[in-house]
C-alpha positions as CSV (number, residue, x, y, z in Angstrom):
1,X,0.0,0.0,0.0
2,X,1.1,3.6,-0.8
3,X,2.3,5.7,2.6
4,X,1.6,9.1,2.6
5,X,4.1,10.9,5.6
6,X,2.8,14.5,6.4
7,X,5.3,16.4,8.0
8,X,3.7,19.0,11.0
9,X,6.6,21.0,11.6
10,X,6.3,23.8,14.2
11,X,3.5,26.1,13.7
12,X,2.1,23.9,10.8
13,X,-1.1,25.2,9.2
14,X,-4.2,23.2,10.7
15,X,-5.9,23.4,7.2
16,X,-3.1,22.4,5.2
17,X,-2.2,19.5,7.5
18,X,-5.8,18.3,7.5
19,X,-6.2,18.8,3.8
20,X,-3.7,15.6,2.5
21,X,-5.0,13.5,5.9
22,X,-8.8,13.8,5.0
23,X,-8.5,13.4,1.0
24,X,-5.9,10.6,1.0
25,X,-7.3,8.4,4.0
26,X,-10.6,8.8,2.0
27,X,-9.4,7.5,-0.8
28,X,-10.6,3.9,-1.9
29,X,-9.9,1.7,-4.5
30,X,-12.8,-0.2,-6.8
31,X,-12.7,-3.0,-4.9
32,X,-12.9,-0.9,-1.7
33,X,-9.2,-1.3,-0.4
34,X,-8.3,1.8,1.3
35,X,-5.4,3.6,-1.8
36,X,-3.1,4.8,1.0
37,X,-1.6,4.8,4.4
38,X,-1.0,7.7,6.0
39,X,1.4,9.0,9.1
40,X,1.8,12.1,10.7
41,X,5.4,12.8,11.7
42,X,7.3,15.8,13.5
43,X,10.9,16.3,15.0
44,X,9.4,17.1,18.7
45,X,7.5,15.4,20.7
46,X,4.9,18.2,20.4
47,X,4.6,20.4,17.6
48,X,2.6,23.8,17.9
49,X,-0.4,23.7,15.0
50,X,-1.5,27.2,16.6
51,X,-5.7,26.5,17.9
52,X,-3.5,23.5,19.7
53,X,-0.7,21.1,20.3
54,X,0.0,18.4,18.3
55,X,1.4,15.5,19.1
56,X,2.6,13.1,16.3
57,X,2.3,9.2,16.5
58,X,5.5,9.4,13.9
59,X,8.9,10.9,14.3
60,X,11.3,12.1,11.2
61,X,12.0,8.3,10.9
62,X,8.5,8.0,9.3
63,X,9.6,9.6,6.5
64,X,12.5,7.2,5.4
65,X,10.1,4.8,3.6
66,X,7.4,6.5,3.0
67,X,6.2,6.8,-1.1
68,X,4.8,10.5,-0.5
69,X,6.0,12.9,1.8
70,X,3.8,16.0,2.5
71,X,4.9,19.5,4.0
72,X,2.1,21.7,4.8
73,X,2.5,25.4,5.1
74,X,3.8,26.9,8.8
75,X,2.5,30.4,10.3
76,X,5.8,31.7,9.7
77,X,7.5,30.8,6.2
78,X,10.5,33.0,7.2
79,X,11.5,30.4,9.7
80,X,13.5,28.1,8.2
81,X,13.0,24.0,9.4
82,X,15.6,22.5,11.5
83,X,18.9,20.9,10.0
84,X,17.6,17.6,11.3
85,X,14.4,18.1,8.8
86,X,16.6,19.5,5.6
87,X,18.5,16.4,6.0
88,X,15.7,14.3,6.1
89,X,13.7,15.8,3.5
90,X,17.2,15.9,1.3
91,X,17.4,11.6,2.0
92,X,14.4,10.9,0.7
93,X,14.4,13.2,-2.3
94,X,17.6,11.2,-2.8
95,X,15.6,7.7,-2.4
96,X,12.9,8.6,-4.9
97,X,10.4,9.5,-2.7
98,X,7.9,12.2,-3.9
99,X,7.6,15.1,-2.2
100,X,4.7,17.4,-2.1
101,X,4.6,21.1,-0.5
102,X,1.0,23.0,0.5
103,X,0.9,26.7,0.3
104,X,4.0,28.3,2.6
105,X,5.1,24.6,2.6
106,X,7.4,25.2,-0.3
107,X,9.6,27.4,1.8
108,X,10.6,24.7,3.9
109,X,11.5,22.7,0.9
110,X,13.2,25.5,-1.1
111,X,15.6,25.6,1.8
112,X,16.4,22.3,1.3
113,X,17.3,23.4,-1.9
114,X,15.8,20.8,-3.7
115,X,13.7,23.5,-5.8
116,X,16.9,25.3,-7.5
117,X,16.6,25.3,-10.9
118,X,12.9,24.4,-11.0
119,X,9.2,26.2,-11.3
120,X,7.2,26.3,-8.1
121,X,4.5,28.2,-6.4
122,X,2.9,29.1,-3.5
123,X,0.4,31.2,-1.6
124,X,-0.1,34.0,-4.2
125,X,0.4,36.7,-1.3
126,X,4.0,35.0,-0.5
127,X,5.4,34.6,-3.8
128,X,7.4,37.3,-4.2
129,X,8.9,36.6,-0.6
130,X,9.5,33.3,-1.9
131,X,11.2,34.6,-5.1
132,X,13.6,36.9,-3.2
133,X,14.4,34.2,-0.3
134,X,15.2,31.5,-3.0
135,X,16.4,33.3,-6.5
136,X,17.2,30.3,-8.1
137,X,13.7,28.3,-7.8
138,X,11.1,29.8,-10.9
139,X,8.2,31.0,-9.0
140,X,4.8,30.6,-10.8
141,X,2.2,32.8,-8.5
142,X,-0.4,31.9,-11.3
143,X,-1.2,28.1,-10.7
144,X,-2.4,26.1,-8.5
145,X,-0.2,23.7,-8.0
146,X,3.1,22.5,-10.5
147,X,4.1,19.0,-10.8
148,X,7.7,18.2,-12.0
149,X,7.9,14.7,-11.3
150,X,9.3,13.6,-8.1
151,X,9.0,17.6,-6.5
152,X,5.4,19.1,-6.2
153,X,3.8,22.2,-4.9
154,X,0.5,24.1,-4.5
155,X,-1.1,27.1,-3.9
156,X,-2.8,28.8,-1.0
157,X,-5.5,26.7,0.7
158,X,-7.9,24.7,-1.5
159,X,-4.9,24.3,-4.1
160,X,-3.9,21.6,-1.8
161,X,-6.9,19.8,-2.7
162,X,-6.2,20.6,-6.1
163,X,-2.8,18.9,-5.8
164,X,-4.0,15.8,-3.5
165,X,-6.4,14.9,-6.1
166,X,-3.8,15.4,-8.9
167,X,-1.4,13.0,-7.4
168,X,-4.2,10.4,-6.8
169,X,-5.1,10.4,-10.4
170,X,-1.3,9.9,-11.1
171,X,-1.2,7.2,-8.6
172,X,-4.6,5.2,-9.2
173,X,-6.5,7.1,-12.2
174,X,-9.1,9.4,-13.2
175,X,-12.1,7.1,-12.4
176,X,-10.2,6.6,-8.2
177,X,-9.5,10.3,-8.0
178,X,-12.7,10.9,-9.5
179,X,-14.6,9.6,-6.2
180,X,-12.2,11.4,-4.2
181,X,-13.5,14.5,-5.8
182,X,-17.0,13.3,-4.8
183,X,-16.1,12.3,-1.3
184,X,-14.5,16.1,-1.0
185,X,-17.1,17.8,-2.6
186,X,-14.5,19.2,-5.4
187,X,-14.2,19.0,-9.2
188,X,-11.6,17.4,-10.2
189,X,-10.3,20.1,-12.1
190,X,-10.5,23.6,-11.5
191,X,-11.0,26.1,-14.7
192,X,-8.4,29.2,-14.5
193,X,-5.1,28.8,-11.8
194,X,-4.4,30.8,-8.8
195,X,-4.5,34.1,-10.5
196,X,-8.0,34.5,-10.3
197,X,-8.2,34.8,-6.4
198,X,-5.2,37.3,-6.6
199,X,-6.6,40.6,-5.4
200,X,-5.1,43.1,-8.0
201,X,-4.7,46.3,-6.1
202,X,-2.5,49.2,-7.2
203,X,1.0,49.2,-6.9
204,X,1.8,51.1,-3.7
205,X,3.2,54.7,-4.0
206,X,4.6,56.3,-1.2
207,X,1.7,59.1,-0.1
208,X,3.5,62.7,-1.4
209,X,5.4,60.9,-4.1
210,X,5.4,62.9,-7.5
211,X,3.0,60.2,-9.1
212,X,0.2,60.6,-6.6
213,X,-1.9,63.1,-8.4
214,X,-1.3,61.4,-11.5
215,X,-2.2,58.0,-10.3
216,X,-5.3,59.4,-8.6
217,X,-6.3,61.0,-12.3
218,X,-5.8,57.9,-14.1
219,X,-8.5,56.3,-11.6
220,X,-10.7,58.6,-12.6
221,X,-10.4,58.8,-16.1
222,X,-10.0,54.7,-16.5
223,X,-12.5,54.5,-19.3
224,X,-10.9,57.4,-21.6
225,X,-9.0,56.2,-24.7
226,X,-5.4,57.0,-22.8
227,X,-2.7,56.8,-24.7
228,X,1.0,57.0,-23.2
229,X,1.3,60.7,-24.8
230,X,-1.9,61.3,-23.2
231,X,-0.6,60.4,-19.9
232,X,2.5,62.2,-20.3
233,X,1.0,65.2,-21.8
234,X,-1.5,65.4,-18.5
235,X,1.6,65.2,-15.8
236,X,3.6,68.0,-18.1
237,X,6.5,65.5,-18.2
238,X,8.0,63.7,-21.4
239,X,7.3,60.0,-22.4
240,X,10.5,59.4,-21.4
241,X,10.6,60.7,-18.0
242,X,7.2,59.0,-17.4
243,X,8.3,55.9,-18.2
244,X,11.1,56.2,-15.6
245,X,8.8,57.8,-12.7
246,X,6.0,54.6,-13.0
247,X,9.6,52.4,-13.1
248,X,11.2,54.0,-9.9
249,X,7.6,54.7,-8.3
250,X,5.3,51.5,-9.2
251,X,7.7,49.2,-10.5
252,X,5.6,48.9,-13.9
253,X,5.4,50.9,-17.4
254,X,2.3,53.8,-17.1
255,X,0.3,51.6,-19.5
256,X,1.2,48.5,-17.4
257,X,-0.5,49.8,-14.8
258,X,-3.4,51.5,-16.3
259,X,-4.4,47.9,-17.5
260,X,-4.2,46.1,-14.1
261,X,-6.0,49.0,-12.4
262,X,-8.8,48.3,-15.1
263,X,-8.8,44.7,-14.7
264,X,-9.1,45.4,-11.0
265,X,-12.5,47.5,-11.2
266,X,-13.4,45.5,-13.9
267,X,-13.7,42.5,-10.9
268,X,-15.2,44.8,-9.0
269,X,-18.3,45.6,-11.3
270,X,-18.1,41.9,-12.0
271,X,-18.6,41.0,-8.2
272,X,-21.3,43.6,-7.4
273,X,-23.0,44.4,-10.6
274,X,-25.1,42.9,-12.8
275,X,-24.1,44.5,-15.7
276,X,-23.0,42.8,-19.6
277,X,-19.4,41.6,-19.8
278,X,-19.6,44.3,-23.1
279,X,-21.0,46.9,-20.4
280,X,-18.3,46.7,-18.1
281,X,-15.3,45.9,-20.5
282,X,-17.0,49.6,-21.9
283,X,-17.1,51.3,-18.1
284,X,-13.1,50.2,-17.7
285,X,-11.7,51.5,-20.9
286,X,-11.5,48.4,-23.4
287,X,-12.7,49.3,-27.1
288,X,-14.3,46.1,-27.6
289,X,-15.8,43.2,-25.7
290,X,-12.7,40.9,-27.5
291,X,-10.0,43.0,-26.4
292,X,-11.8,43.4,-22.6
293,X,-12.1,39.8,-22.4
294,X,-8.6,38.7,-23.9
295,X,-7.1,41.6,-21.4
296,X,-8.8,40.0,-18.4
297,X,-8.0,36.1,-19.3
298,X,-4.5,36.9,-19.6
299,X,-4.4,38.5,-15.9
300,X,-6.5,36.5,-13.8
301,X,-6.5,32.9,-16.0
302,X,-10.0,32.6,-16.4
303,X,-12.8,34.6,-18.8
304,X,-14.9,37.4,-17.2
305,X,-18.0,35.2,-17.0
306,X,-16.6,32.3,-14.9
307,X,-15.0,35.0,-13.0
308,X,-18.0,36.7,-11.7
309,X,-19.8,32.9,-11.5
310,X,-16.9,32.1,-8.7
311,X,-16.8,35.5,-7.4
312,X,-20.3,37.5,-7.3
C-alpha cells in the first residue's frame, strides 16, 4: 500500500495539514481497499499547530520509507526548518520518494534546496517573498499547484486539494480520484489557476510621491482612450521621464498599470454588478468586448464570466 508521511513542523497550518489527511485516508480503490496509508510525523514530541498542540504518532524516521512525503504550510514561512528536517527531507528526495509542498510549505523545501533550478509556487500573497528568499527556484504565483515529477507544490488553501487529487489520479486514475473528488465535494479540475483569487490592487506609491496626483487621475479617467502621450502630456512631463517615474515609483510601465487597475475594477463591477461583460469591459476603458475579455484572461487565468460565477 502507498504511505503518505505529512510532515507537521512547528507552527504547521491546521488546514493544510488536515487537507492531505482527510482526501488521502478517503481515498478507496474499486474493490474498496483503502489507496493509501497515512502517518503524521514531526521532529518534537509536540509540535505547535496554533488552535492546539499536536502531538505526532511518527517521528522524522517515518519519512524514510514512506512513497509521498507531505509538507504543509507553517504560520511563519520565514522560519527556516531544522537541519535535522533539511536532512531528512534531502534523504528521501535522494531515495525517490515524492515530495509534495502546501501553500507556505514550499519554503521549507526550497531551503532544502531541492527547488533550485525548478518552477514552483505558492500562496499568491508570498510569492514574491518566496522569489527573493530562493532566486534560483522559478516562481509561478499563477497556478495552483506545479508538478515536476518527483517535486510538487500548491497554492494557497484549497490548491492543496487541487494537488492531492492530482497526485491520486497519477497514482490510481481518473475514475479513483474521481470519487475522491466526490467524497471532498471538489471537481476534479479547476478552470483558470491561482490568478483568479489574486486581489489586483495598485501598486503602492509612497503618499507625497510625485506620481500621486497622477495615479489618482488615471482612476478617474479609466474609461478614456489613454494613450501614453496622453498620460504624459497630463503630468507636463515627457514620455521618457514617465516611463522612468512609474519604473522608480510602481515598478511597472504607465500603460502597465493603467491595464491592471482596469482589470481590478473590472472584478469589482463583475462581483457587485449585474451589468454585460460588453458593459463593463466599456465602463473600464477596453474598445471592444474581444480586447476586454482577452485583457482580463490573460491577468487572472479565467474569462470574465466564470469570474463573476466564482466571485459574485
Amino acid at each position: 500500500m502507498h504511505t503518505v508521511a505529512v510532515l507537521a513542523l512547528d507552527q504547521v497550518i491546521p488546514f493544510d495539514l488536515s487537507t492531505p489527511i482527510e482526501v488521502f485516508s478517503r481515498t478507496r480503490l474499486p474493490d474498496g481497499r483503502p489507496g493509501y496509508r497515512i502517518r503524521v510525523c514531526a521532529e518534537q514530541r509536540e509540535t505547535d499547530a496554533g488552535a492546539f498542540t499536536l502531538r505526532a504518532p511518527w517521528g522524522l524516521d517515518g519519512l524514510t520509507d514512506a512513497d509521498t512525503i507531505i509538507v504543509p504550510g507553517t504560520a511563519d514561512p520565514t522560519v527556516p526548518p531544522s537541519t535535522a528536517v533539511r536532512d531528512a527531507l534531502r534523504a528521501a528526495a535522494r531515495a525517490g520518494t515524492r515530495i509534495a509542498s502546501i501553500c507556505s510549505g514550499t519554503f521549507p523545501l526550497a531551503a532544502t534546496g531541492l527547488l533550485d533550478g525548478l518552477r514552483a509556487t505558492t500562496h499568491w500573497i508570498a510569492a514574491d517573498l518566496l522569489a527573493a528568499a530562493h532566486p534560483d527556484v522559478e516562481v509561478d504565483p499563477d497556478v495552483l499547484y506545479v508538478d515536476n515529477g518527483r517535486i510538487l507544490t500548491s497554492a494557497g488553501a484549497a490548491a492543496g486539494l487541487d494537488l492531492c487529487l492530482h497526485m491520486i489520479r497519477t497514482d490510481y486514475g481518473s475514475a479513483v480520484a474521481a470519487d475522491a473528488a466526490r467524497l471532498s465535494v471538489m471537481p476534479l479540475e479547476r478552470e483558470g489557476g491561482q490568478a483568479q483569487f489574486i486581489v489586483h490592487d495598485h501598486v503602492p506609491t509612497p503618499r507625497g510621491g510625485t506620481l500621486e496626483p497622477l495615479l489618482d487621475w488615471l482612476r478617474e479617467n479609466l474609461a478614456a482612450d489613454l494613450t501614453l502621450a496622453d498620460i504624459a502630456a497630463h503630468a507636463g512631463v515627457s514620455t521618457r521621464t514617465l516611463i522612468r517615474r512609474f519604473r522608480e515609483q510602481t515598478g511597472s510601465t504607465p500603460l502597465q498599470w493603467l491595464h491592471r487597475a482596469r482589470i481590478r475594477r473590472a472584478q469589482h463591477l463583475l462581483e457587485s454588478t449585474r451589468h454585460s461583460v460588453e458593459r463593463i469591459g466599456s465602463q473600464v476603458g477596453f474598445g471592444s468586448p474581444t480586447a476586454f475579455r482577452d485583457r482580463f484572461r490573460r491577468t487572472t487565468g479565467v474569462s470574465p464570466q466564470h469570474y463573476r460565477r466564482t466571485f459574485s
